[in-house]
MINU-763890 format. One line per 8 residues: their letters; for each residue x, y, z of N, C-alpha, C. Coordinates in steps of 0.02 Angstrom, whole numbers, plus 32768, in hexadecimal, padded with zeros to 4 digits. Atoms other than C-alpha are relative to their C-alpha. Layout:
# MINU-763890
A = X/Y/Z/X/Y/Z/X/Y/Z; ...
# end
This chain:
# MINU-763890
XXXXXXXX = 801F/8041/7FFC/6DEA/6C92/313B/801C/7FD4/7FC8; 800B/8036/801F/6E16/6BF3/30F4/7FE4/7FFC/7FA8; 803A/7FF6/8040/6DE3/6C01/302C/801E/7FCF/7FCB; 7FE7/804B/8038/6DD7/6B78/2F99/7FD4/8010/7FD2; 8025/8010/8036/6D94/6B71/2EE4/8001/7FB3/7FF5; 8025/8057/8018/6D26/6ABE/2EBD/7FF7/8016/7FA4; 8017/7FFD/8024/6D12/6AB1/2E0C/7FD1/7FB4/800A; 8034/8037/7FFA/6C70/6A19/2E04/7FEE/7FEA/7FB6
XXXXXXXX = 8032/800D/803F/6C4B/69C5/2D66/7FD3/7FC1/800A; 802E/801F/8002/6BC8/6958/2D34/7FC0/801F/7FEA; 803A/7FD3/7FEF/6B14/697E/2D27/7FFE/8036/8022; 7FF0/7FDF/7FAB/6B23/6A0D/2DA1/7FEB/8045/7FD2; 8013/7FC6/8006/6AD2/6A9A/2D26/7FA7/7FF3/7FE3; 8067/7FFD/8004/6A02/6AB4/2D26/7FF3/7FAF/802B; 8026/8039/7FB6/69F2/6A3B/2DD4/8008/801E/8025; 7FF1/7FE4/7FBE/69FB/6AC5/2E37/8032/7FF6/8025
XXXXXXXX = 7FC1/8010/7FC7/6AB7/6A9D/2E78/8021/804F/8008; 7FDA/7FCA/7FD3/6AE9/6B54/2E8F/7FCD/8025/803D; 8036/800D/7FBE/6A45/6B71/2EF9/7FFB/7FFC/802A; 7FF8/802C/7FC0/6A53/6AF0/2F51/804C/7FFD/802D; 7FB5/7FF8/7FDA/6B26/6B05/2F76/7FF3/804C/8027; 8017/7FD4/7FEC/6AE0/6BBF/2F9B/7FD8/7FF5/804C; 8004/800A/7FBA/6A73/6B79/3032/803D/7FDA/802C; 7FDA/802D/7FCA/6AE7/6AF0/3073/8040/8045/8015
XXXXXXXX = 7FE0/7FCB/7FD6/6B69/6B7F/307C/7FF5/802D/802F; 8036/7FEC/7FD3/6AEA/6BF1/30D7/8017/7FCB/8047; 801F/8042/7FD0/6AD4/6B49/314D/804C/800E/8013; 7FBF/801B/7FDF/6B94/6B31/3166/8025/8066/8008; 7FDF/7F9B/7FDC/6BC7/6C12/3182/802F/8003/7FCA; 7FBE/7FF4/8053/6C2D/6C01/30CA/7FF7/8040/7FDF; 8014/7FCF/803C/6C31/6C91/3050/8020/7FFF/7FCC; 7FC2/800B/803A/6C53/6C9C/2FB6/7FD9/801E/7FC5
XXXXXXXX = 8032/7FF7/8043/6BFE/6C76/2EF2/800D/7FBB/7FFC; 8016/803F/8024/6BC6/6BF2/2E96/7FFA/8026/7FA8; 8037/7FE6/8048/6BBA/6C1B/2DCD/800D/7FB7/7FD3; 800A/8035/8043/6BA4/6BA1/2D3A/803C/801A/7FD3; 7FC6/7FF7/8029/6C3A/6B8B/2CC6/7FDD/7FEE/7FBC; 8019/8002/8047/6C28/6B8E/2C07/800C/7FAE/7FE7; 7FDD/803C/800E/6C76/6AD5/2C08/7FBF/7FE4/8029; 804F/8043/7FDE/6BC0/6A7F/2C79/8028/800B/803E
XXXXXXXX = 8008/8015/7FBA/6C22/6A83/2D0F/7FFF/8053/8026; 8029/7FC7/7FD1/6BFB/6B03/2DB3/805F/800D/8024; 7FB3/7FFE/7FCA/6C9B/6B5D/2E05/7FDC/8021/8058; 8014/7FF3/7FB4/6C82/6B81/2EB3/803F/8015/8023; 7FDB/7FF3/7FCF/6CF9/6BEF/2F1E/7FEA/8023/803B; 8019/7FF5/7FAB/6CD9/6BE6/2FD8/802D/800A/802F; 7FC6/7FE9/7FCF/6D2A/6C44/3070/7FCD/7FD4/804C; 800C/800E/7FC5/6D15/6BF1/3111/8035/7FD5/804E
XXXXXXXX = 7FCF/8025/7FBE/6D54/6B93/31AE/8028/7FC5/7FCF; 7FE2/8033/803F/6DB6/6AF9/315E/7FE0/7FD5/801D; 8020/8042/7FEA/6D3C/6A74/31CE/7FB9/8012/7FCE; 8064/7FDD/8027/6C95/6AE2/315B/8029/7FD9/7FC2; 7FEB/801D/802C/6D08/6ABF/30BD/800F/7FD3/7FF9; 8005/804D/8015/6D13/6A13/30C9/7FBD/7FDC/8010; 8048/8021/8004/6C74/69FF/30EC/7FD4/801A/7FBA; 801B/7FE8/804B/6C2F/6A61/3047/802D/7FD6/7FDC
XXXXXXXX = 7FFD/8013/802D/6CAE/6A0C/2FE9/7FE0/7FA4/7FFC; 8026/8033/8007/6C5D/696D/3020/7FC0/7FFA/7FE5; 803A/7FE8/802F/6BB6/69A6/2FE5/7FF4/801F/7FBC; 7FFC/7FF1/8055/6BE8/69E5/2F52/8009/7FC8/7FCF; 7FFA/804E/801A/6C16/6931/2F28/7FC1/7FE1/7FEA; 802C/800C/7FFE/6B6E/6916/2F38/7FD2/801F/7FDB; 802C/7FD1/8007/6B0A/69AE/2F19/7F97/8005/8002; 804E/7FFC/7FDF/6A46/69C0/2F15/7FEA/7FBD/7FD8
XXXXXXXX = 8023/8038/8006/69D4/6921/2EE7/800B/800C/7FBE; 800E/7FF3/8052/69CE/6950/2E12/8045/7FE4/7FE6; 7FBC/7FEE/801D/6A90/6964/2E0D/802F/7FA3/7FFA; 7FDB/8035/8000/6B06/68E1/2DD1/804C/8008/8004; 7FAA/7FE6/800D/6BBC/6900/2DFF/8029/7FE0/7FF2; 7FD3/803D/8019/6C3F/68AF/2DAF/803D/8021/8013; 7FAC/7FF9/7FF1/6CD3/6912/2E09/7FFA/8046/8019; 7FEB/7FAA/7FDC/6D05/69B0/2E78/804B/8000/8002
XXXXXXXX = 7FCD/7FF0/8004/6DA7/69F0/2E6A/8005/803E/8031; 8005/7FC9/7FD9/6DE3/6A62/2EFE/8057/8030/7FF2; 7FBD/7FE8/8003/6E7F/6ADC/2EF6/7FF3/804C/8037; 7FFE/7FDC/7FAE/6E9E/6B49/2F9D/8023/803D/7FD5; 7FF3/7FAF/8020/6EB8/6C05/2F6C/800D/8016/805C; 800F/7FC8/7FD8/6F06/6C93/2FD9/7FC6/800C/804A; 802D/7FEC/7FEB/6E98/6CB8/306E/7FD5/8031/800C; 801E/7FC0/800F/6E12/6D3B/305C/7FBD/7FF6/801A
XXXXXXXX = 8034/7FD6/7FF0/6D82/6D94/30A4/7FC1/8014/7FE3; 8027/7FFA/8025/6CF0/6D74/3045/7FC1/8011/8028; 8052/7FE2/7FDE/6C2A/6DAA/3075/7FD7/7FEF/7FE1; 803E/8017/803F/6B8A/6D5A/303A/8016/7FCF/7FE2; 8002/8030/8040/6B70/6CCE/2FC0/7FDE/8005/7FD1; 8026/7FEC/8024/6B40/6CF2/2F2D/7FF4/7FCF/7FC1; 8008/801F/8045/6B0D/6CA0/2E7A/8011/800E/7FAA; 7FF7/7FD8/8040/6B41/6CCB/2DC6/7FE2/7FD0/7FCD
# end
């Protein structure tokens, strides 16, 4: 499948944005992680169709009602076989 790391900065740590990227992936059949970086921003690498991944990275632009994003950065990795979404 299709796979990309988002790094997200901005507000985007204690508003619930890996959570909430955790359901919308759920919602769109993605798998992957979400963890918090030591720098404030959230990395996110998600395997999916490439019409699901442009739709998360549009929402990640966004993220949940708290979050303030000031930028996603995407870079397309290898394709791989991931399971679950998880949180760190």
């Amino acid at each position: 499948m299709p796979t990309a790391r988002f790094i997200v900065t901005g507000k985007v740590q204690g508003v619930f944005y890996r959570a909430s990227t955790r359901e919308q992936a759920r919602m769109l059949g993605i798998c992957g992680q979400a963890e918090n970086r030591a720098d404030g921003s959230v990395e996110v690498l998600a395997s999916g169709s490439v019409r699901a991944l442009e739709a998360l990275e549009r929402w990640l632009s966004k993220g949940p009602p708290m979050a303030v994003v000031d930028g996603v950065s995407r870079e397309d990795l290898p394709e791989r076989a991931l399971q679950g979404f998880w949180i760190g």
